[in-house]
C-alpha positions in Angstrom: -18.6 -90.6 -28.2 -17.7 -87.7 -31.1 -18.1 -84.0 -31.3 -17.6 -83.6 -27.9 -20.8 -85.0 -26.7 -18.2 -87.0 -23.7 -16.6 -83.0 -22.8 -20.3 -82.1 -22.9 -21.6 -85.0 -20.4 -18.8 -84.1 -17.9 -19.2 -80.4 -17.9 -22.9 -80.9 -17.4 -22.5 -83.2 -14.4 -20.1 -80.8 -12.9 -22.4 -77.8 -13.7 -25.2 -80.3 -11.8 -22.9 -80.5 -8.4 -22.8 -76.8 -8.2 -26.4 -75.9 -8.2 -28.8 -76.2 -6.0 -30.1 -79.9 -5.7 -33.5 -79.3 -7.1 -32.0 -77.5 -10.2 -29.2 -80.1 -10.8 -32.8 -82.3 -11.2 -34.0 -80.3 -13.3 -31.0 -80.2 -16.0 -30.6 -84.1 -15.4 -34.5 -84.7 -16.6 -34.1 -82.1 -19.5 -31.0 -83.5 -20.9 -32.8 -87.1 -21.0 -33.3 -87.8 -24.9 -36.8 -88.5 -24.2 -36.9 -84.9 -23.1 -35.6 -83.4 -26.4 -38.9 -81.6 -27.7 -39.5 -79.9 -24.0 -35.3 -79.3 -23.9 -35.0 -77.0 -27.4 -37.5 -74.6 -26.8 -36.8 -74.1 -22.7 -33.6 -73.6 -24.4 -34.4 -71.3 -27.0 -36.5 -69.3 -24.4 -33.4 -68.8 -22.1 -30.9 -67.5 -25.1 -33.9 -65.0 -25.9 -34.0 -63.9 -22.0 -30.7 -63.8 -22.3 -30.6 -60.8 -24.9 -33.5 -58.9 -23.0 -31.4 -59.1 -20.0 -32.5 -55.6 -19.3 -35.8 -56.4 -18.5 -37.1 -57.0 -14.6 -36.7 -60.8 -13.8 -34.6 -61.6 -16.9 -30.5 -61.8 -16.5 -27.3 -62.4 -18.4 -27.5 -66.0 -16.9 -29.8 -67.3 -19.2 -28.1 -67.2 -22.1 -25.3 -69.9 -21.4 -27.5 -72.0 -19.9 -29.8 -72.0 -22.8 -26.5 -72.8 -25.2 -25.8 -75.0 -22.6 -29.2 -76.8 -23.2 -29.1 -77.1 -26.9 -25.3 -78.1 -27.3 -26.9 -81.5 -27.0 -28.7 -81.2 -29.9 -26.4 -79.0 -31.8 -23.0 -81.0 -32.5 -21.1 -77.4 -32.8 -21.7 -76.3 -29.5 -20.4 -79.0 -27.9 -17.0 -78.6 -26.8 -16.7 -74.9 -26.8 -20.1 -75.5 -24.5 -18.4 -78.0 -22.3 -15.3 -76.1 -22.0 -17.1 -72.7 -20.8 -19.0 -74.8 -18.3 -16.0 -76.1 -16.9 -14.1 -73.0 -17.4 -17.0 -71.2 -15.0 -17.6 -74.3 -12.3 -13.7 -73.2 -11.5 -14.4 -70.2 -11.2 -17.5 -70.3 -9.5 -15.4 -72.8 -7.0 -12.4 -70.4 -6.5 -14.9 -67.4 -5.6 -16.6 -69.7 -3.2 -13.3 -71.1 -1.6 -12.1 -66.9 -1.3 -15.3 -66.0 0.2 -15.7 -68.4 2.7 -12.4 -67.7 3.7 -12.9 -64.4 4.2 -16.1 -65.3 6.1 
């Protein structure tokens, strides 16, 4: 595997242990090839509620996820994709791990 696509696979299965069961589903059926035409606009929506983040109901969290979403299909996003989403599972772990100490 080239451009990253392995970095990419790994990040995404790390991203899928760290969500919510139901949305770790979600990503895994979306980032089937079959799934490709339903996969680059859902992706394409997220990045452009990403921007209006100031709008009700709308947040900053959509727009990596919707890069996340279309670095399959888009060989330059790959491993600077996969090595945010790794990047943020750390961190996401390390808040978890000081907050439940805390706790």
């Amino acid at each position: 595997m080239t451009n990253g696509r392995q970095e990419l696979r790994q990040a995404f299965r790390r991203f899928e242990r760290e969500v919510p069961p139901w949305l770790g589903g979600g990503l895994r059926w979306l980032r089937h090839p079959r799934s490709r035409w339903i996969r680059l606009p859902v992706g394409l929506l997220l990045m452009l509620g990403g921007v209006f983040s100031i709008l009700p109901g709308l947040g900053i969290w959509m727009l990596p996820l919707g890069l996340l979403l279309l670095a399959g299909d888009v060989p330059v996003l790959r491993k600077p994709m996969a090595r945010f989403t790794v990047w943020s599972a750390d961190k996401w772990a390390g808040l978890r791990g000081r907050l439940r100490r805390r706790g």
